[in-house]
N, C-alpha and C positions, 0 to 999 in steps of 0.2 A: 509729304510722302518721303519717305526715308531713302535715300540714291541705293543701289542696286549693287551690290558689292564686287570687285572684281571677284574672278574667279580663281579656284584655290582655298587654302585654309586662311584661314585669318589670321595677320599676324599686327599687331600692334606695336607700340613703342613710348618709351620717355625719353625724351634729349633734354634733358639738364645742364645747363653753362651753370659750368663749377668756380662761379666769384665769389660764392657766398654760399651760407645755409639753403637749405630744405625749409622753400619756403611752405606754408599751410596748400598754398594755393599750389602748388609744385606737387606737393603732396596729394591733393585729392585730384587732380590728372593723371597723375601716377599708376591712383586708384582705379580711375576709370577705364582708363586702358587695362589693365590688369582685371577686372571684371568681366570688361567685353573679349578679354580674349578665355579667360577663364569660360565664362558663358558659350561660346562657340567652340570650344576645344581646340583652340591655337595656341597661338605663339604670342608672348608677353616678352618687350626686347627692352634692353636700355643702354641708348646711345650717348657719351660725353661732349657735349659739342664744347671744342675746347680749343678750338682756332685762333683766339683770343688769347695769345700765348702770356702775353702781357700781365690780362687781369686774373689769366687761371692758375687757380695754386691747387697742389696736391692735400694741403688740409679744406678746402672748402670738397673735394673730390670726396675726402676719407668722410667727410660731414653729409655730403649727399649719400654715401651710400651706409653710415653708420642708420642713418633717418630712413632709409627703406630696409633695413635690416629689421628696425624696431617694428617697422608698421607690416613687417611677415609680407612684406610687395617682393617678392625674390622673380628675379629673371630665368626664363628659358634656355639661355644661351649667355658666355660670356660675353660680357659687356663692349661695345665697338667705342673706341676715342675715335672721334673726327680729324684732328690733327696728322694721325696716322694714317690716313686718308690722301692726302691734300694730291698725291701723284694722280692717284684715281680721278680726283676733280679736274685737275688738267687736263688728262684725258677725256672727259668731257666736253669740257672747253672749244678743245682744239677738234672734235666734232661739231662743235656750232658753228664755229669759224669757217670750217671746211663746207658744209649744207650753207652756209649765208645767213644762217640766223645769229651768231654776232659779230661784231666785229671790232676791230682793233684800233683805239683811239687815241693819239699820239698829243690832245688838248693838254696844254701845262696845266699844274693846279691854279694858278692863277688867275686862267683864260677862262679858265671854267668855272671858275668862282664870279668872274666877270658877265658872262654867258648867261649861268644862272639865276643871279641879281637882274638883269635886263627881263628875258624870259617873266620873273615873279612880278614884275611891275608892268610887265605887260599881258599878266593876268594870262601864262602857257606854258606849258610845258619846257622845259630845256631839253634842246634835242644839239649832241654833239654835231658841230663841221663835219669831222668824220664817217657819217653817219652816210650819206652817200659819195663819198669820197673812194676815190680810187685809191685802196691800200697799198698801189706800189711807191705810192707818194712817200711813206713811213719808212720808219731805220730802225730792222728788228731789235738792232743793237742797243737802240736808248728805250729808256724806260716810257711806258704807255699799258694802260689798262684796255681789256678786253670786254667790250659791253654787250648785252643780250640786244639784238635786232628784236622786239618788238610788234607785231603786226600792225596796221594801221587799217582805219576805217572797219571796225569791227567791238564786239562786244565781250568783252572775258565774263562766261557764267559760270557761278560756282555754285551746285546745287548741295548744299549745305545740308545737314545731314541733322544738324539742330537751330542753324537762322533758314531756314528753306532758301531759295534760288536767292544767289546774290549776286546784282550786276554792277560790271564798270564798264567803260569806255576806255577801247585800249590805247586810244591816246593821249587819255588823260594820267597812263601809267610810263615813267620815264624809259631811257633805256639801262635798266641797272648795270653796274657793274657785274660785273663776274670773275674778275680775276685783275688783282689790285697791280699796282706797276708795281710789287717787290713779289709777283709772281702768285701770292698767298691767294688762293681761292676765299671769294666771301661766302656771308652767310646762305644766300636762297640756294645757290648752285650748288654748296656742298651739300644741304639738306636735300634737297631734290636728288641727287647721286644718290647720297646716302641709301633715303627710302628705298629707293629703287633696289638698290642692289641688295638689301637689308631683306627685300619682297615685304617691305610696308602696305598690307589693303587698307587700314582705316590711321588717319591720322588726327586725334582726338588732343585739345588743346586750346589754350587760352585764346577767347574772341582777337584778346589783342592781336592777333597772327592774322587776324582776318584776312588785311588788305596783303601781308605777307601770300597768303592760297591764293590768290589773284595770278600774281608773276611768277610762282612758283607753281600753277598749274598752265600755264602759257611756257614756259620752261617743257614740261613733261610733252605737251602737245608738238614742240619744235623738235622733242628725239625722240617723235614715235614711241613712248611711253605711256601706257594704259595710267590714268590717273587714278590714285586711291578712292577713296571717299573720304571727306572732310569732314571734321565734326567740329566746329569752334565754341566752345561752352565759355558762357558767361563769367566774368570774373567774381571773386568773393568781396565782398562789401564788409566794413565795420557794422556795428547797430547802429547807428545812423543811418542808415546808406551812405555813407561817403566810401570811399577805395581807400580798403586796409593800409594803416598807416599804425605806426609805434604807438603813438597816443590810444589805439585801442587794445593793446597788449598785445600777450605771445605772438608770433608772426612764424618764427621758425619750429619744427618738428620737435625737436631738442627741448624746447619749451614746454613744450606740454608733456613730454615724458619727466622731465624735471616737476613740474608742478603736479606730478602724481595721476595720469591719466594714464588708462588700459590701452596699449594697441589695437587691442578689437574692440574695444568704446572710439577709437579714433577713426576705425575704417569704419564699424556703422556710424557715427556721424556724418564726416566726409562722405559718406556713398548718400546720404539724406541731405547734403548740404547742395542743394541745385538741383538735385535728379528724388524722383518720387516713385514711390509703388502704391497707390492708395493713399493710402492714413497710415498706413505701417510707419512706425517712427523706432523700433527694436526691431533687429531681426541681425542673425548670424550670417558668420562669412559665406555658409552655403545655401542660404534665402537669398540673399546678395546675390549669387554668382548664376543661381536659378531666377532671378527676377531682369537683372540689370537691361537695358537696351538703350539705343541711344533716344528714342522716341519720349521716352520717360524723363530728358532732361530738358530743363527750362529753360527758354531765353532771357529770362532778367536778372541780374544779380542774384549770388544768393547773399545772405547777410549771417554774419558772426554771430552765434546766439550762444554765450556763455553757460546761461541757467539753463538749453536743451542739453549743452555738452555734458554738464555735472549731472543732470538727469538721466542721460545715457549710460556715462560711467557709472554712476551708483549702481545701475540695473547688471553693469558688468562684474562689480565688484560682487554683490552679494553673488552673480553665480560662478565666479573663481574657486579655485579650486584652493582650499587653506593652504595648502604646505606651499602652494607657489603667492600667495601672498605674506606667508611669512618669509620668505625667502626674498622678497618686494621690497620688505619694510624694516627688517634685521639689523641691525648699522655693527652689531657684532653676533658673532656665532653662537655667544653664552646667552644672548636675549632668543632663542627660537622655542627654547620650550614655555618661556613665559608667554611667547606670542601666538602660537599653535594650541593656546590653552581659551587666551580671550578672544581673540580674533573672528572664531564662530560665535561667539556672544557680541559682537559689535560690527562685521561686518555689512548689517544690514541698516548701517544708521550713517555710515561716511559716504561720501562725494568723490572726496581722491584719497589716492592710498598717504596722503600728507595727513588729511585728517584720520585715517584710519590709525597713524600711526600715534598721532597725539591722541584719540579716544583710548586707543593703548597703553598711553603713560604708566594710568593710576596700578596697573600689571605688573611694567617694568620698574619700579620704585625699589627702592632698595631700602631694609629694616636699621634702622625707626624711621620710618618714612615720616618728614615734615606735617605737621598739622598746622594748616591754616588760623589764624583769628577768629575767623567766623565757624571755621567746623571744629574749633577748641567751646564756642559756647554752646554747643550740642553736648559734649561729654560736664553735666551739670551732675551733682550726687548724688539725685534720682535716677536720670540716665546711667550712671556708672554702674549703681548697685545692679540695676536692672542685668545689666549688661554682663555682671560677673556671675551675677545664678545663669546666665544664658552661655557661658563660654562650655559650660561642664557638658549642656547641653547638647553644642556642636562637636566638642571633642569624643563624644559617644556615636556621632551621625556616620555610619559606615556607609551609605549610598551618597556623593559627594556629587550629586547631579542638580540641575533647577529644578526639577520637579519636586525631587525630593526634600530639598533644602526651601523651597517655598511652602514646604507642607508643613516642615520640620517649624519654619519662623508662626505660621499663624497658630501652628498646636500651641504654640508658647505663650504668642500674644492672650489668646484666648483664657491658660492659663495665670497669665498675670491680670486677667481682668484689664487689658486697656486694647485700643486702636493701633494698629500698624504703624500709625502715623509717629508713637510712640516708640518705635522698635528701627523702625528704616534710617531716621536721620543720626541716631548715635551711632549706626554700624558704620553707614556712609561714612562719617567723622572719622573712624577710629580704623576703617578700613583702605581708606583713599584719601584722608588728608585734607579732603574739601575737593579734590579735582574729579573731574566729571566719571561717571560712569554710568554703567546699564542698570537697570533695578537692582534690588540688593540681594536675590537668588542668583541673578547672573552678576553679580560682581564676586560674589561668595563662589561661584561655580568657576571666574576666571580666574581664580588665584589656585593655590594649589591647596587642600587642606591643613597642611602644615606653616604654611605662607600666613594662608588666611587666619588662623586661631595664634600666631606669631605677631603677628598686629594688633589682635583683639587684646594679646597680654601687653605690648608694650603701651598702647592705649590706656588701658586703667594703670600703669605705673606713672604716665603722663601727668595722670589727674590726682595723684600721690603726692 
């Protein structure tokens, strides 16, 4: 049963730690918050958690938000860096401190590291000296961290929202830090702030956070803060099942816009990769945004499936609109009317716009286009002759369409008393060079009339 949502609009979120790319998996949580607030008519946020002054650089930032730029995931509101923050989190703090829920532990890193090591060997928890300690003991002045108090003899429930009720034992959970001895707030505390102040109701995200909603809903209950609802969806797997690793390719966003993949072949994947509506395996951003819910996502990995992705994308490519796929695949400005010519003749045969562009080649080829060895032993004397009572043929064709020009080839065949079989492979040869293309009405239909009968002449000079 799905938890009960606070009350109010729905507002969701992404926190991203910018040390790196826009991972796949970064990407489709992204997605899913962006759905579910979509879906409900809320609020879709995105927070930098970037505390981490050290690892965080402004090109992994420009890289996270380049990767939600491409996948049309656009934010409600400007974007919040946590760093900027960090006074807020104090403030915080120094309310736990004050209510008794934590407290301020003057243990050197060494003691503690001592502590620690004893505690694990005797199979329990490490629980600071300080911990019932009268903090008059302390010397504001020297450095010490401030730890969350904990509850003891009690159960942390988190009633999960896609693992259903998930229990611990709240003393089997430490007493975390909260606020490091160089003053910098950590992780739970500033996210918990965060949320809160952000007005976070669902906080949807990597299992691995799991045991993270544990302390950081014991956090929310110690300041009188309404908890969101938690959703912790399963990580993505390679096709193996093993946890996505380099060895299974693309990892990052940028990847697959490089390797020729459509942004709305990436969000219907991603919205299919863990979470289900049926058997629907296509479906647009606005079936998406009308179906999503959290009850629809799965608790077991989902796994990387390459051959569905190229499956997706193709169904996306053929329904793109030409002028923005030639505009995709271009690499100069003098190639778009060559491409806006073939591109309806082939984009129902490419995977990604890389193959769409290499199906494209035999298009962009420049006069006298190379002839292969093998498409040189199609243009034989037979074939030539043939081919030169047939050019007078085309040069008279004033409807320059497949229909036309497939009606115009068999009136021919017909006339010359032979098979097709006869008439396709010397055009193929003398029109493409021996490199791929569509039948030879639509090869003839993606070239321009004057293009095309421009090949056919330099073709029988070849064979001169």
């Amino acid at each position: 049963m799905t938890p009960r949502a606070p009350a109010g609009p729905v507002v969701t979120r992404f926190a991203p730690s910018p040390t790196g790319y826009l991972h796949i998996g970064g990407a489709r949580t992204a997605l899913f918050n962006w759905l579910f607030a979509r879906r409900h008519g809320g609020k879709f946020l995105i927070r930098v958690e970037d505390t981490d002054r050290e690892r965080s650089t402004e090109a992994a930032v420009k890289a996270i938000f380049d990767g939600l730029d491409w996948l049309g995931l656009t934010a409600d509101a400007p974007p919040v860096f946590q760093h900027a923050r960090a006074d807020r989190h104090r403030e915080v703090v120094d309310t736990l401190v004050e209510t008794g829920h934590a407290y301020r532990d003057w243990t050197s890193t060494e003691e503690t590291g001592r502590l620690r090591d004893e505690a694990r060997a005797e199979k329990r928890t490490f629980v600071s000296p300080w911990r019932d300690r009268d903090p008059a003991g302390g010397n504001l002045s020297q450095p010490h961290v401030v730890r969350f108090r904990r509850p003891l003899d009690t159960r942390v429930t988190l009633d999960d929202a896609v693992q259903g009720p998930v229990n611990w034992r709240a003393e089997d959970l430490d007493d975390l830090v909260l606020l490091r001895s160089d003053g910098n707030p950590t992780y739970n505390l500033a996210v918990v702030a965060d949320d809160h102040d952000m007005g976070v109701t669902h906080i949807i995200r990597g299992d691995d956070h799991l045991n993270n909603g544990a302390r950081q809903a014991l956090i929310y209950d110690a300041l009188g803060w309404t908890r969101p609802v938690f959703a912790h969806i399963p990580l993505i797997h390679g096709p193996d099942g093993a946890k996505l690793s380099k060895r299974h390719g693309a990892q990052a966003v940028h990847e697959y816009a490089d390797m020729g993949y459509l942004p709305e072949a990436m969000r219907n994947y991603l919205a299919r990769l863990g979470w289900a509506h049926g058997d629907d395996e296509l479906f647009d951003d606005a079936q998406a945004i009308e179906w999503f819910d959290l009850s629809g996502i799965n608790k077991a990995p989902a796994r990387l499936d390459f051959a569905k992705l190229a499956h997706v994308n193709a169904h996306w490519i053929r329904q793109a609109d030409v002028a923005r796929l030639v505009d995709l695949t271009a690499q100069a400005a003098d190639e778009k009317t060559a491409l806006a010519r073939v591109i309806p003749h082939i984009q129902d045969r490419a995977t990604t716009l890389i193959e769409l562009r290499e199906q494209a080649g035999f298009a962009l080829a420049s006069r006298p286009i190379h002839i292969s060895e093998k498409a040189a032993g199609q243009l034989t004397p037979e074939a030539t002759e043939r081919l030169a009572r047939l050019i007078p043929v085309l040069r008279d064709q004033v409807d320059w369409t497949v229909e036309a020009l497939d009606s115009t080839l068999k009136t021919f065949a017909e006339s010359e008393g032979v098979g097709f079989g006869k008439i396709g492979p010397v055009l193929r040869a003398a029109l493409t060079g021996g490199a791929a293309s569509p039948d030879i009405a639509r090869t003839l239909a993606s070239l321009s009339r004057e293009d095309a009968l421009g090949r056919l002449d330099d073709a029988l000079q070849h064979t001169k």
